[in-house]
N, C-alpha and C positions, 0 to 999 in steps of 0.2 A: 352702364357705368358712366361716372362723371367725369369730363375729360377737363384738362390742365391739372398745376400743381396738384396732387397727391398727399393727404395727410401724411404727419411721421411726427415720433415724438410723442408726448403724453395727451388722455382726452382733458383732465380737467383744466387746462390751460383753454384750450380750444372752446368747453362749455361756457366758462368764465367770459368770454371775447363774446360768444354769441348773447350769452345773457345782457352784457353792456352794447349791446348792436350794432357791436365792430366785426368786423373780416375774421372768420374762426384761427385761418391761417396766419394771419401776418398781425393782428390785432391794430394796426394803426384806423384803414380808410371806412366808412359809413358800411354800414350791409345793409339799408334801404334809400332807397330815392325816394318815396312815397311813406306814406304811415305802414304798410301791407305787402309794399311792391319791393321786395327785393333789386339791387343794384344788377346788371348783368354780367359786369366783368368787375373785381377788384380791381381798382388802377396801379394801387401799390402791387402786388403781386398775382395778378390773370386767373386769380381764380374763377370760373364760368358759375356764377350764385345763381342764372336763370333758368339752370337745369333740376335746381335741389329745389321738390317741392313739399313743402310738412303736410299741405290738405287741411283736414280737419282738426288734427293732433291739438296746433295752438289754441282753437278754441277749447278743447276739454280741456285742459291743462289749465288754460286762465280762469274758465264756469268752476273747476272742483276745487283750486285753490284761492279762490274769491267765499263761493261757499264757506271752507272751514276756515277763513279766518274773519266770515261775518256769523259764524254761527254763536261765539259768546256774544258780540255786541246785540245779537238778535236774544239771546238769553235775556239777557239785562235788560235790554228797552223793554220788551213784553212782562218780565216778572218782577223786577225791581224798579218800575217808573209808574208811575201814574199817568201818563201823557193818553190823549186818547186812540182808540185801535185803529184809525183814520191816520193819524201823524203816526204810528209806530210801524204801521207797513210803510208808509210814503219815507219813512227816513229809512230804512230797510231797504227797500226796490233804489233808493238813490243811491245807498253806498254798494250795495250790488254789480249797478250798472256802472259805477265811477271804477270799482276795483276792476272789475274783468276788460274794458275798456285801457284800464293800464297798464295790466297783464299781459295784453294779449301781445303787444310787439317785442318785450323780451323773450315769451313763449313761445314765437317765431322764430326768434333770434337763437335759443335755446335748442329747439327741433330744427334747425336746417344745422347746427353746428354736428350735433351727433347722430345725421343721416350722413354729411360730406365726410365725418371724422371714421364711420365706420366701411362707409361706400356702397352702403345699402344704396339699391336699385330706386330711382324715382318712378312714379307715376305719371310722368309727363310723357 
């Protein structure tokens, strides 16, 4: 179980805060010190963030919804351009890697909000 403050109150306030990678609780102070590394203690209100851990979760979350919302652009460049199959994978694989890259830390921010908000058990 995760020890300090204790969710209460509604979840989608709390997903909202994670998604903008603020404190699910209190919404004011950072929820990472790193790009990846969660903060340990909220300063505004002592929530323990070093115990909530998502694992893998953010990555799938950022690879699947990276995929479908490159899957029209990937329609379009390959059926409707002429560009050739060399430039339409390389511009593909770049926006790929850019979207999942900037997924990935609301996706964190997102999963550790509704593992603390429900009080599911970490794997740490």
């Amino acid at each position: 179980m995760i020890k300090g403050p204790q969710p209460t109150g509604a979840l989608k306030p709390k997903i909202k805060r994670g998604l903008m990678m603020k404190c699910p609780n209190c919404g004011d102070a950072k929820l990472f010190r790193a790009f990846l590394k969660p903060v340990e203690y909220c300063p505004n209100c002592g929530v323990n963030w070093g115990e909530v851990r998502a694992d893998d979760g953010p990555a799938w979350a950022s690879m699947l919804l990276a995929g479908h919302l490159t899957a029209p652009v990937f329609h379009w460049v390959v059926f409707k351009t002429d560009i050739p199959t060399w430039a339409s994978i390389t511009v593909i694989c770049l926006l790929l890697t850019a979207l999942c890259i900037a997924l990935l830390q609301p996706m964190k921010g997102l999963f550790m909000a509704i593992i603390w908000a429900k009080g599911a058990p970490t794997s740490g």
